[in-house]
N, C-alpha and C positions, 0 to 999 in steps of 0.2 A: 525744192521750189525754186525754179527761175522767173529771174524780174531782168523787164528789159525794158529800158529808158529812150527816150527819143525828146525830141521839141529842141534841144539847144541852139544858137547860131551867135549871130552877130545883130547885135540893136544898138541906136542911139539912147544917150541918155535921156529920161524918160517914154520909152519904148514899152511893149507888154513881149510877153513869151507864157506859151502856156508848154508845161511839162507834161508828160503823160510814163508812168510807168504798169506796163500790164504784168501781171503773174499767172503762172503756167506751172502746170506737175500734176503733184497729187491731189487729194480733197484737202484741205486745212483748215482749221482755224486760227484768227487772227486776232494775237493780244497787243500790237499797235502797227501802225506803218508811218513812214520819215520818209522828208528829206533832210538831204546832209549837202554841205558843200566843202569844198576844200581847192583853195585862191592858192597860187602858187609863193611855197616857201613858206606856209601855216598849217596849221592842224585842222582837220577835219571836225565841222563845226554842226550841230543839230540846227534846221533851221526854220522846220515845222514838223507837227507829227500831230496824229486823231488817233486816239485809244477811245472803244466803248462811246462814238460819239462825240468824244469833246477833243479841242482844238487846242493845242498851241503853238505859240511861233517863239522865235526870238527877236530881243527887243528891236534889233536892228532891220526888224522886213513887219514886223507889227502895221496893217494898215494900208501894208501896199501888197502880199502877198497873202494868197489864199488858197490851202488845202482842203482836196476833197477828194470823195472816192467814190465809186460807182459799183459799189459788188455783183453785182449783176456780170459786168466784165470783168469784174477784178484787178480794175485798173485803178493810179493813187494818178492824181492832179497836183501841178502847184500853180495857179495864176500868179503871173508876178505883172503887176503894175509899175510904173514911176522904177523904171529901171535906174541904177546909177551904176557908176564905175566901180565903185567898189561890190558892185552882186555879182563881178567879176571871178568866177570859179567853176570848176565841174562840179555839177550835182549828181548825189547819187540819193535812187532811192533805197528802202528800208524796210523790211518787212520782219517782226516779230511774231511766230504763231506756234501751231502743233498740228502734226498730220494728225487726221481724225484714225489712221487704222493703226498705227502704231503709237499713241498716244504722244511721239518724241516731239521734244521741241526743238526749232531751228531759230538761224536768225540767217537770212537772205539779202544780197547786195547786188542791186542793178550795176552796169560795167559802166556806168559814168556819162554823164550827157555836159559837156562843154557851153558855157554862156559868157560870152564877150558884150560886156558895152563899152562901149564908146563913149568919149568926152567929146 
């Protein structure tokens, strides 16, 4: 299963960006899908993800970012509001599931979408 990423650029501080990551291959099913970011010279950080419906973020985008998904397209969203300096990273998305014909399970990584804000 390929995931490909888009939406990143350049915004001022308190700025919006919405992300979009669409997935392509086989049939699958999906036991969650993420995003993740990773700010240069740190490690790669979860920063929301939906399994089964339910939501979570980390404490630091709580309120101002919001995950969603459209299966229909099999696309993952991230709304991000009230941008700041530090949401400063490429995101990548996530995708945890199993092809339906070979039962195997994968775990799938978008190639990285770039988000700059500004001060």
């Amino acid at each position: 299963v390929q995931l490909q990423a888009s939406g990143g650029g350049l915004v001022q501080t308190g700025g919006s960006l919405r992300l979009s990551c669409v997935a392509s291959g086989p049939i699958f099913n999906v036991n969650s899908r993420g995003w993740y970011r990773q700010a240069a010279g740190k490690q790669r950080e979860l920063v929301a993800s939906i399994s089964s419906g339910r939501t979570s973020y980390a404490d630091s985008v709580k309120g101002r970012f919001t995950i969603s998904r459209d299966n229909v397209k099999n696309t993952l969203y991230l709304q991000m509001n009230n941008l700041k300096p530090e949401d400063t990273a490429v995101y990548y998305c996530n995708l945890r599931g199993a092809v339906v014909s070979t039962l195997s399970p994968f775990t799938s990584w978008g190639q990285g979408t770039l988000v700059t804000v500004s001060s």
